[in-house]
C-alpha positions, 0 to 999 in steps of 0.5 A: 500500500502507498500512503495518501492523504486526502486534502478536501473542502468542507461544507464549511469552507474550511481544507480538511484532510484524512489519512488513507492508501492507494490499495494495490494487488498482486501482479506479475514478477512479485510486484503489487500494483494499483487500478490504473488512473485517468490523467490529463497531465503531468508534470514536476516542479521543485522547491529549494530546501527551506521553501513554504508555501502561505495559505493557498487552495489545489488550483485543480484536482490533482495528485502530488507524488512527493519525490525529495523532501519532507513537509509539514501541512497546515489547514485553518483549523490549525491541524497538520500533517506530514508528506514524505518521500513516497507519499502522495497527497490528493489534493481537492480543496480548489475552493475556501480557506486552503492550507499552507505548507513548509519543508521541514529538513534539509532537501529540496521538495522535489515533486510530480504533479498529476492532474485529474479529470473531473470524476473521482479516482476511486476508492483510496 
């Protein structure tokens, strides 16, 4: 399983997330694989170590794979959470109050961002 977290808007305008996985099942040669996903693009950026980011909403809904780096997340209720090497955030607050981030170590926030279509990618 590889971690996600989920960064959505409430009903209260407010950025709220969760913790969850994308699951993924046996396939050929050992490996484990997930359900293949409908993008529209990709493409990858990176922040120098040091970098933030103050409060911002997704401008679209989009999965960010986390390359290099480690960052603490912020929403405006003041909950946090942290992104690693490997992790994938799914990031859907497009409207509200939005989140803000930092990089916490000495790496650069070396990053994929994969944008979505429209409809859901399933369960995660």
């Amino acid at each position: 399983m590889i971690r996600c977290v989920r960064l959505w808007t409430g009903e209260d305008g407010n950025s709220h997330f969760e913790e969850g996985t994308i699951d993924l099942t046996p396939g050929s040669r050992g490996d484990q694989l997930s359900d293949n996903i409908d993008v529209v693009s990709i493409s990858f950026q990176e922040t120098a170590s040091g970098g933030a980011f103050a409060w911002h909403t997704a401008p679209l809904r989009q999965l960010v794979i986390t390359l290099s780096g480690s960052l603490d997340f912020r929403t405006r209720e003041g909950r946090h959470f942290a992104l690693d090497p490997g992790d994938v955030l799914f990031a859907e607050d497009t409207a509200g109050t939005g989140h803000s981030w930092r990089l916490v170590d000495v790496s650069p926030w070396r990053r994929a961002y994969v944008v979505l279509p429209g409809g859901s990618i399933g369960a995660l």
